[in-house]
C-alpha positions in Angstrom: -4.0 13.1 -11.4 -6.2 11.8 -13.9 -6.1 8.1 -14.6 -5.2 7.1 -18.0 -7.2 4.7 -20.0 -4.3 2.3 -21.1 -1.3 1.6 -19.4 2.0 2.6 -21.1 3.0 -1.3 -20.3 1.9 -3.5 -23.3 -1.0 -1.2 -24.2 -3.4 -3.5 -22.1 -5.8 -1.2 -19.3 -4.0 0.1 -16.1 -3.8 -1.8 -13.1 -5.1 0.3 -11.0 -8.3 0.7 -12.3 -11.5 -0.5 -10.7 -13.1 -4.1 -13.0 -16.2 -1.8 -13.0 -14.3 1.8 -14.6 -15.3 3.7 -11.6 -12.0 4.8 -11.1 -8.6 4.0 -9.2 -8.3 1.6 -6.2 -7.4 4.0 -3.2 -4.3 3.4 -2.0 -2.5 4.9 1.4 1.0 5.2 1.7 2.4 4.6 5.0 6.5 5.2 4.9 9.1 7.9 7.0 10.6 8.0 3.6 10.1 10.8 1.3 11.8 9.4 -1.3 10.2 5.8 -0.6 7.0 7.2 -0.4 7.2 9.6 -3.8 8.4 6.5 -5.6 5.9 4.1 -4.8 3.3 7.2 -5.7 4.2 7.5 -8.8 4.5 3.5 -9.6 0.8 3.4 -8.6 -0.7 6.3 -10.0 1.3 5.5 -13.2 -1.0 2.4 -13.4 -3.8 4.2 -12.5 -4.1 3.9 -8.6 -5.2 6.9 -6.5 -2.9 7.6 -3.9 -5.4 9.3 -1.5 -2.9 10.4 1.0 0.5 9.3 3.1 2.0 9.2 6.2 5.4 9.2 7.9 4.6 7.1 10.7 2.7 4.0 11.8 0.5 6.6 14.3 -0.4 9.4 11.5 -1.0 5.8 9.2 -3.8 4.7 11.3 -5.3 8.1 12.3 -5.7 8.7 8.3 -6.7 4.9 7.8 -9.9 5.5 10.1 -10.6 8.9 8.3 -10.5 7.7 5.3 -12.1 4.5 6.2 -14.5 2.5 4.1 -13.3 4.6 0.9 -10.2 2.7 1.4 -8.6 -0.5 -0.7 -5.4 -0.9 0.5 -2.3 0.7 2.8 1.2 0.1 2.0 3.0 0.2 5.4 6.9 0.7 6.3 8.3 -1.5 9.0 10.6 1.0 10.7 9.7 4.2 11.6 9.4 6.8 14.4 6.5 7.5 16.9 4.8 3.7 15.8 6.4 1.3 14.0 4.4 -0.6 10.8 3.9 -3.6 13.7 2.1 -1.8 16.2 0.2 0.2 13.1 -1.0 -3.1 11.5 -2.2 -4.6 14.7 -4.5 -1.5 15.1 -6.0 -1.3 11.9 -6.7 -4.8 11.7 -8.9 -4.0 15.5 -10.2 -1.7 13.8 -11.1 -3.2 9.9 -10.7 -7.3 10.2 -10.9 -6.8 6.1 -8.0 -4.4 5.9 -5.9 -4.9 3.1 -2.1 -4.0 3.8 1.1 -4.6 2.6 4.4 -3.9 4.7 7.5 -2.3 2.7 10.6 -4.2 4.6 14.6 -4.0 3.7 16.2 -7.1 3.1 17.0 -9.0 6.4 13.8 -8.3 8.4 12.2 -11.3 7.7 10.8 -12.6 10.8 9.2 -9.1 11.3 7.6 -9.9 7.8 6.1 -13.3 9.0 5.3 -11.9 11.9 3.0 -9.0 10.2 1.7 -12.1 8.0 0.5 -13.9 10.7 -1.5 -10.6 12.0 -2.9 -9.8 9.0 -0.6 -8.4 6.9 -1.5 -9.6 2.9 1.5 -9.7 1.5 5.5 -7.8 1.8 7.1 -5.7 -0.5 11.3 -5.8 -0.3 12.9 -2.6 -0.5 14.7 -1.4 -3.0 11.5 -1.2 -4.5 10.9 -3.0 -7.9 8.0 -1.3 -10.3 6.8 -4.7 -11.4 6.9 -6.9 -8.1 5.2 -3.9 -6.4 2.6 -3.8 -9.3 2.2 -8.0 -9.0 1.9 -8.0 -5.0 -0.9 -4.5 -5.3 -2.5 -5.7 -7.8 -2.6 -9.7 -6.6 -4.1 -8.3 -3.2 -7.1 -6.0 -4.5 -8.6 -9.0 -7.1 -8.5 -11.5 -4.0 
């Protein structure tokens, strides 16, 4: 997808593109929903992000993490799902990149889970349902630390 030059929000310049105009901040999506997944694509690459590829599970996350890996900005991770859970999957990316920047997607009531992925490294938490501008705020509020 080609990234636009101005954001269809308040005609001010997409999100997610780069201070310098090299292009979108690479994002991988790490979720066993389909539909979660597709919807948070297309909220990023609306705003100019390049979803570079997902997952369906914490395992899959990190094998495509470390391929992918430095030409990587951020991973949005699911808490729940099969094979490794978004736990286990953040505490082996962060071995693996101290720097990593990830986000965990949580339902309401998992909240110590959320602190606990906090405490390992996690940046921020994004509350399903999903919400275009709080996911927007948290993304974006993470890659101009």
């Amino acid at each position: 997808m080609i990234a636009k030059t101005i954001s269809p929000v308040e005609g001010k310049p997409p999100e997610g593109v780069r201070p310098d105009g090299s292009g979108g901040y690479r994002v991988l999506v790490v979720d066993d929903s389909m539909f979660i997944a597709k919807q948070l694509g297309q909220i990023l690459t609306s705003e100019g992000f390049e979803v570079v590829d997902t997952a369906g599970d914490g395992a899959l996350g990190l094998e495509k993490y470390k391929a992918l890996y430095p030409n990587i900005d951020l991973v949005t991770m699911d808490i729940t799902m099969p094979v490794m859970d978004g736990v286990s999957a953040l505490e082996k990316i962060m071995e693996f990149d101290k720097n990593a920047k990830v986000i965990m997607v949580s339902a309401l009531g998992k909240e110590d889970v959320v602190k606990k992925c906090l405490l390992l490294g996690a940046k921020s938490y994004i509350v399903k349902p999903l919400d275009r501008t709080k996911v927007l705020e948290r993304v974006t509020s993470i890659l101009k630390r």
